[in-house]
C-alpha positions as CSV (number, residue, x, y, z in Angstrom):
1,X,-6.6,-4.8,4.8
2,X,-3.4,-3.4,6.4
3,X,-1.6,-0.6,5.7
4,X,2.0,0.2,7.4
5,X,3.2,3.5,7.4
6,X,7.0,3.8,7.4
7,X,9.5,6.6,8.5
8,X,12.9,6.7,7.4
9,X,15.3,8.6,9.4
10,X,18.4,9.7,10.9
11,X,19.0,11.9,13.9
12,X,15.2,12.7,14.3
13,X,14.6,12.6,17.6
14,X,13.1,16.3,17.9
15,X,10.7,15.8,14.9
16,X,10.0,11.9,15.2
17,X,7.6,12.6,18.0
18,X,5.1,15.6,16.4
19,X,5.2,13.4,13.1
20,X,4.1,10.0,15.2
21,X,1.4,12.1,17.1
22,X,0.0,13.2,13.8
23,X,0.1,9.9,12.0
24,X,-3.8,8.4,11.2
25,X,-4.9,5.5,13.5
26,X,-7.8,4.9,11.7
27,X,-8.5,4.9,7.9
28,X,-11.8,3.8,6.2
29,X,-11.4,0.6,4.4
30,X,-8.4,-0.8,6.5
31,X,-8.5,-3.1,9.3
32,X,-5.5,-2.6,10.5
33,X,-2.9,0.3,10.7
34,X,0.9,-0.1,11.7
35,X,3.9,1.9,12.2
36,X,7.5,1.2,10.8
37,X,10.8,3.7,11.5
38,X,13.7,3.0,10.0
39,X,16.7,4.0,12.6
40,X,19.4,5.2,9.8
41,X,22.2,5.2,11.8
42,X,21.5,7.5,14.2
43,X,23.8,8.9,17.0
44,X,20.8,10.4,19.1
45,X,17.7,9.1,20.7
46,X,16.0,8.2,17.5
47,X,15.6,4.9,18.3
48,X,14.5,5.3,21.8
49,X,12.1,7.8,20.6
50,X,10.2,5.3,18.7
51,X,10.5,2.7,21.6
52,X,8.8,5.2,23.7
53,X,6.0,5.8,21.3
54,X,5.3,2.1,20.5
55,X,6.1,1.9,17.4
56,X,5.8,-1.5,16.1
57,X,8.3,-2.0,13.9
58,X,11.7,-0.5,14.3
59,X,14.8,-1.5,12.0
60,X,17.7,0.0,12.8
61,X,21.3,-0.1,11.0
62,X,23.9,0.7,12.9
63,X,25.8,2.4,9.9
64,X,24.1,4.8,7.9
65,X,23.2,3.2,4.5
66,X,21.4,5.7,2.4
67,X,18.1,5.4,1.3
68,X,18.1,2.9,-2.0
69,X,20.0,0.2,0.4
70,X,17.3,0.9,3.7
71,X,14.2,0.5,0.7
72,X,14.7,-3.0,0.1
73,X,15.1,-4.0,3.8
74,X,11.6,-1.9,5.1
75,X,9.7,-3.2,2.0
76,X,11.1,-6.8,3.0
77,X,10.3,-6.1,6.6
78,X,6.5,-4.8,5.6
79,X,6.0,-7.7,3.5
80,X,6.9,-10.0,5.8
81,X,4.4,-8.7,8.1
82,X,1.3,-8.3,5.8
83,X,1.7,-4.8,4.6
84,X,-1.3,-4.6,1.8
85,X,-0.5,-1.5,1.5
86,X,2.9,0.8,2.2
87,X,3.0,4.3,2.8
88,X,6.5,6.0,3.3
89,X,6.5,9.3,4.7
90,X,9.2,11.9,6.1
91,X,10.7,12.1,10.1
92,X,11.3,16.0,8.9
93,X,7.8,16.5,8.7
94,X,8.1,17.5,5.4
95,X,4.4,15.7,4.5
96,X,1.1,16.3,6.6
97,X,-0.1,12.9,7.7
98,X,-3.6,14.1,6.6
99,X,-3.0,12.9,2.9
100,X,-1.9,9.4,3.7
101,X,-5.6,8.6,3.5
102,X,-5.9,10.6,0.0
103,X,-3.0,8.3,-0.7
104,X,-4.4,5.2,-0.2
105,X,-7.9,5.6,-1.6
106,X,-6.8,4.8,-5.4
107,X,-5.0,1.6,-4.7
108,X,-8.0,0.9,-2.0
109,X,-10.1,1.8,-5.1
110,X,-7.8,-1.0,-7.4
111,X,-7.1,2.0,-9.4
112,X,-3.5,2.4,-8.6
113,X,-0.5,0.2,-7.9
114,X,1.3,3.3,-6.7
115,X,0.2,7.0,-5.6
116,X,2.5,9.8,-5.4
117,X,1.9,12.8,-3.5
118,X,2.5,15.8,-5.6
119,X,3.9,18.8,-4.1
120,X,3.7,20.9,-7.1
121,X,7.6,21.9,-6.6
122,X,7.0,25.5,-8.9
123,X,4.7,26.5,-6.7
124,X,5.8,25.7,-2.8
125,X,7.0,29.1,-1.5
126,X,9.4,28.4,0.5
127,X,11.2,26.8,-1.9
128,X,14.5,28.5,-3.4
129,X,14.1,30.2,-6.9
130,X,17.0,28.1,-8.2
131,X,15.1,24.7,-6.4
132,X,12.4,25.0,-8.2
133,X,13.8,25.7,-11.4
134,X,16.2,22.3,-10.8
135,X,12.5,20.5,-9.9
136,X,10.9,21.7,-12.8
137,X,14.3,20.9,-15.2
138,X,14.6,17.5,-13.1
139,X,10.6,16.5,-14.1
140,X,11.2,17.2,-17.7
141,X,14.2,15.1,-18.1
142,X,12.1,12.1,-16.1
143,X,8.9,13.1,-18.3
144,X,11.1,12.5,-21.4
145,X,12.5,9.4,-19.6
146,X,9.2,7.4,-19.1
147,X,7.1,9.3,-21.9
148,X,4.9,10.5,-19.4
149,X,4.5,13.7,-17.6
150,X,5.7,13.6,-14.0
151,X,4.5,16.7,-11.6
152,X,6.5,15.6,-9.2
153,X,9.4,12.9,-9.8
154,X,11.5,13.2,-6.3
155,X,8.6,13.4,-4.2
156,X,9.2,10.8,-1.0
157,X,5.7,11.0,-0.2
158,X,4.0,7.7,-1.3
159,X,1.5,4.4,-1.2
160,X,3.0,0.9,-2.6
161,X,0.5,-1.6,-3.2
162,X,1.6,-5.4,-2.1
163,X,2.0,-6.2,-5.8
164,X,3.8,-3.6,-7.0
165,X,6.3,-4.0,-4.0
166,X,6.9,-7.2,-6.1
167,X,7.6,-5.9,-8.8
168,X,10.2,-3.4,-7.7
169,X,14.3,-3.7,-7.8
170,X,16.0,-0.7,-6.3
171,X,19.2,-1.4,-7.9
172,X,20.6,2.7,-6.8
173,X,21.6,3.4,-3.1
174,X,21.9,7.0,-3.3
175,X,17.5,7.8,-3.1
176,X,15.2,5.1,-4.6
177,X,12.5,7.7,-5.6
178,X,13.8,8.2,-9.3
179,X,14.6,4.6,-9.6
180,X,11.0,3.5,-8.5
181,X,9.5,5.7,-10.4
182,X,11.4,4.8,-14.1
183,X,10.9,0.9,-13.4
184,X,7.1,1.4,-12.2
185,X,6.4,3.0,-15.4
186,X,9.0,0.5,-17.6
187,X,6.9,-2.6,-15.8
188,X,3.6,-0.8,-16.6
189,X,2.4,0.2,-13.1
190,X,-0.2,2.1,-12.5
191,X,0.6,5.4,-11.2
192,X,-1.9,8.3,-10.0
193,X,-0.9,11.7,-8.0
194,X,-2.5,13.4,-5.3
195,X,-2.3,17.2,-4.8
196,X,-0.9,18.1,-1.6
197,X,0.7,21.1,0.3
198,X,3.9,21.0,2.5
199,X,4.9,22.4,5.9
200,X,7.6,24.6,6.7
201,X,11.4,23.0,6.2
202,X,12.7,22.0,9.7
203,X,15.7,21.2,8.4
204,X,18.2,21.3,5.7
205,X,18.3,18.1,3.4
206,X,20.2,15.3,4.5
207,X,20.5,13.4,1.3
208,X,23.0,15.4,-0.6
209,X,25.6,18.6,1.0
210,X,24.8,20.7,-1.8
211,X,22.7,21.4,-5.0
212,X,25.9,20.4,-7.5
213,X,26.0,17.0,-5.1
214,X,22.1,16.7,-5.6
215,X,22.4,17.2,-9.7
216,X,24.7,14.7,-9.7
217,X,24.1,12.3,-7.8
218,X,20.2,12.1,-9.5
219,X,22.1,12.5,-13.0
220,X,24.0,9.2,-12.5
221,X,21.0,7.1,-11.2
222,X,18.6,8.3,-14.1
223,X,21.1,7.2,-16.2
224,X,22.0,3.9,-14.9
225,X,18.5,3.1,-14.7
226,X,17.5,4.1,-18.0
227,X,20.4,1.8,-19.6
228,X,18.8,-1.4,-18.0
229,X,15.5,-0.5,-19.2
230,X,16.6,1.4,-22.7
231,X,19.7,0.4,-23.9
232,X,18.6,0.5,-27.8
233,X,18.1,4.5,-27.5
234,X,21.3,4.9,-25.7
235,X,23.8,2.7,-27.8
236,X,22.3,3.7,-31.0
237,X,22.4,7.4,-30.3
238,X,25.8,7.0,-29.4
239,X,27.1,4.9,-32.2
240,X,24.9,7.4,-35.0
241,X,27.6,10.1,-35.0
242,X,30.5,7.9,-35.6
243,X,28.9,6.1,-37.9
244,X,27.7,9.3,-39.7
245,X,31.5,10.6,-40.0
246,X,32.7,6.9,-41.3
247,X,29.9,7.3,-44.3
248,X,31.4,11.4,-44.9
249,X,35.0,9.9,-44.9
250,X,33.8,7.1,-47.3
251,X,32.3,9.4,-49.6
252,X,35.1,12.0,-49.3
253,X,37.8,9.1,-50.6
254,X,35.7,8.2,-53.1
255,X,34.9,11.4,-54.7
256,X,38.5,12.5,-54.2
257,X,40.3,9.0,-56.0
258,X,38.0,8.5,-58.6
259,X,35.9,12.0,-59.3
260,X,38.7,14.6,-58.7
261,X,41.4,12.1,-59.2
262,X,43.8,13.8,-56.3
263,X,45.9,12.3,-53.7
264,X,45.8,15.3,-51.4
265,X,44.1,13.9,-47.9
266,X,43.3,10.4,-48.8
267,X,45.2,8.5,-46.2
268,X,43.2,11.2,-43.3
269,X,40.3,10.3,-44.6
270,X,40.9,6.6,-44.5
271,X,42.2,6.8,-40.9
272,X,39.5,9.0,-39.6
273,X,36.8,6.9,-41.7
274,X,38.8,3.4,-39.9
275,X,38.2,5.4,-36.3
276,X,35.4,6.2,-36.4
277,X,33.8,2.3,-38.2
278,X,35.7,1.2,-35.1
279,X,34.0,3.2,-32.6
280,X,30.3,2.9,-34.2
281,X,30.3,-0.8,-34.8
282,X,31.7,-1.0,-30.9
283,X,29.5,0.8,-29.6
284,X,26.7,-0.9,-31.8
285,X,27.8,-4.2,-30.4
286,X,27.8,-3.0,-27.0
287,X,23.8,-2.2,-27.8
288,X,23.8,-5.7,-28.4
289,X,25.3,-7.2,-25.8
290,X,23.1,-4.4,-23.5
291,X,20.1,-5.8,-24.9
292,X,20.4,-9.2,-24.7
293,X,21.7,-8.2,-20.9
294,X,18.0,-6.4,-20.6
295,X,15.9,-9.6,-21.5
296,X,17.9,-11.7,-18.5
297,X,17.1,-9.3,-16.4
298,X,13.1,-9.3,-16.9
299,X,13.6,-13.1,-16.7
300,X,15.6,-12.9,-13.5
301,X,13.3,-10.5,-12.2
302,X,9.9,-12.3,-12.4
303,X,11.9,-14.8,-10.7
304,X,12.4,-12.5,-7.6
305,X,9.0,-11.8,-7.9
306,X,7.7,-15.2,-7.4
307,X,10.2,-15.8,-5.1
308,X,9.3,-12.4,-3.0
309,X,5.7,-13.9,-3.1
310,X,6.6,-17.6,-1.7
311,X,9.1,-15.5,1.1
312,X,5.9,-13.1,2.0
313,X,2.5,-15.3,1.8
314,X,0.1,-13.4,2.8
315,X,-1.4,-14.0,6.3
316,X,-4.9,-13.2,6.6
317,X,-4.6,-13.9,10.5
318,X,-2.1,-11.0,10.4
């Protein structure tokens, strides 16, 4: 059994060190334990850093490319090189390494394809009034999402399973924590969460400048992702309220012609009730069309999942 623990980062050449020292080199139930960091386009020593330390696998890019576009090239690089099982964890030191066992145990265990480490964002002290409000908000909009409660939905802190690496598409390039986490529970993963405290911020967040950048930037990808997977709830909830108004001008021209017998707003009625047929019955063949889109893409799909598993055989020698 192998596990590879992976670091994303960028400019981290003060914290890469203490999070490396810290990292577990020895976990019950795995043979083998590797390191992977992910050189984001740094402009320091980040890369020379993990030279120094050994690390065994180091991808760097010499651009900075955001973390939904670095996900697919670590998990390819981990699968390529046995990973049973992949933890990602933080260069900030954001995560204590002493969980990453907690992590693993469930899938170790076959009772999880995926663990999540949940910092229970309400609670975390140092955390801004208005962040954790936003957290809180942010869970209940993904809880509604996947119709399940999620504790903690942007948490970076996590263990992949080889299998469920096969199963997962980041199609976002922005952070592919809220992606993951909608397809995991659309392709019935299972998904279990492990309490676990924080240390102090070293740093501010490099993913977004501000809040307003953060809210939208997590707004768009929910709802690009929830599109391929839903598109029925979102075409039919749009098209309801058009198509509601077309049925009120109907009954208004009718009751006005032939009840009250009156010419007196017949033609607005008409050319609201023709707008509005228009935009329903678009918008209902847009569902349509969205649907049948849906249904190629789970067939594409478990095509690049047997096609992930012929690239990545596993290699017991490994």
């Amino acid at each position: 059994m192998k596990l590879i623990i992976q670091i994303p980062c960028k400019n981290e050449e003060e914290n890469l060190p203490k999070v490396l020292k810290e990292l577990p080199t020895h976990i019950d139930g795995i043979n083998v334990i590797e390191y992977q960091v992910i050189d984001d386009g740094s402009s320091d020593n980040t890369g020379k850093v993990a030279k120094d330390f050994w690390v065994h696998h180091i991808i760097r890019f010499h651009k900075n490319r955001w973390l939904g576009f670095g996900f697919k090239a670590w998990v390819e690089n981990a699968l390529l090189n046995g990973a049973d099982i992949l933890v990602n964890t933080d260069a900030d030191n954001q995560y204590p390494s002493k969980y990453i066992k907690d992590l693993v145990q469930p899938i170790l265990e076959k009772k999880a394809d995926i663990v999540i480490g949940n910092r229970k964002p309400t609670e975390v002290q140092h955390f801004k009034w208005y962040k954790k409000y936003l957290q809180g908000l942010g869970n209940q909009v993904l809880s509604f999402v996947v119709n399940e409660k999620l504790p903690d939905s942007v948490s970076g802190f996590r263990a992949y399973s080889r299998e469920s690496l096969f199963e997962l598409n980041v199609t976002t390039q922005f952070s592919y924590v809220i992606d993951t986490i909608i397809q995991a529970y659309k392709k019935w993963l299972k998904i279990e969460w492990v309490d676990i405290t924080t240390n102090l911020p070293t740093r501010p967040s490099r993913l977004f400048k501000n809040i307003f950048e953060h809210i939208k930037k997590s707004t768009v990808s929910i709802g690009k992702v929830y599109m391929m997977y839903e598109p029925l709830k979102i075409f039919l909830a749009l098209s309801i309220p058009f198509l509601i108004i077309w049925i009120i001008g109907i009954l208004r021209f009718v009751y006005i012609h032939f009840f009250i017998n009156s010419q007196a707003w017949l033609l607005q009625s008409l050319i609201i009730s023709g707008a509005m047929i228009t935009i329903g019955i678009s918008l209902f063949s847009l569902w349509i069309i969205a649907d049948l889109i849906a249904k190629n893409r789970f067939l594409i799909e478990e095509n690049i999942k047997l096609t992930k598993k012929m690239s990545y055989p596993k290699n017991e020698k490994r």
